[in-house]
N, C-alpha and C positions, 0 to 999 in steps of 0.2 A: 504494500500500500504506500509505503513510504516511496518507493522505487516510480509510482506513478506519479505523485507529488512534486519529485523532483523532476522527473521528465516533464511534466507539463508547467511549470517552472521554466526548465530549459527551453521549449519552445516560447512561451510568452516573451521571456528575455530577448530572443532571436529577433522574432516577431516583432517588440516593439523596435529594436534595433533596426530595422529596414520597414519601418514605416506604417507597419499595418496594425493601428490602433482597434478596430474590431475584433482581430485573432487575435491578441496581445491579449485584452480587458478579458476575453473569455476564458483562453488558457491560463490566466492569471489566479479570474475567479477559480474552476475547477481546482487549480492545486492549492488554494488554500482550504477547500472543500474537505477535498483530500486527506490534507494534512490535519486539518479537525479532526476527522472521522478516525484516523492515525493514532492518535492524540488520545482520543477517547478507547477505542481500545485498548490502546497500550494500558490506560489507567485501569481499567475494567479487568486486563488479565493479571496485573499485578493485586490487586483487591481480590483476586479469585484463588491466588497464588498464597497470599498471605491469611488466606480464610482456613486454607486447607493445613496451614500450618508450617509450610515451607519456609526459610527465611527470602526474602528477595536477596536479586544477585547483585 
């Protein structure tokens, strides 16, 4: 998930770089999307993790 974050990241960057402010703003939005949804899993496995009794890493 992260991997996709970054790539459309990488394309918005490019994107805005040669000019094209429509595919920029959207790849833009999406990988911050992304990166939420990233975000929130991460937290959610780590709470699931430490429920079960594991210590985190």
């Amino acid at each position: 998930m992260l991997g996709w974050a970054l790539t459309f990241l990488i394309i918005a960057l490019i994107a805005a770089a040669l000019g094209f402010g429509g595919i920029a703003g959207a790849s833009a939005g999406i990988a911050q999307i992304l990166f939420v949804i990233f975000l929130i899993l991460f937290v959610v496995a780590m709470l699931a993790r430490a429920l079960r009794g594991q210590p985190p890493v």
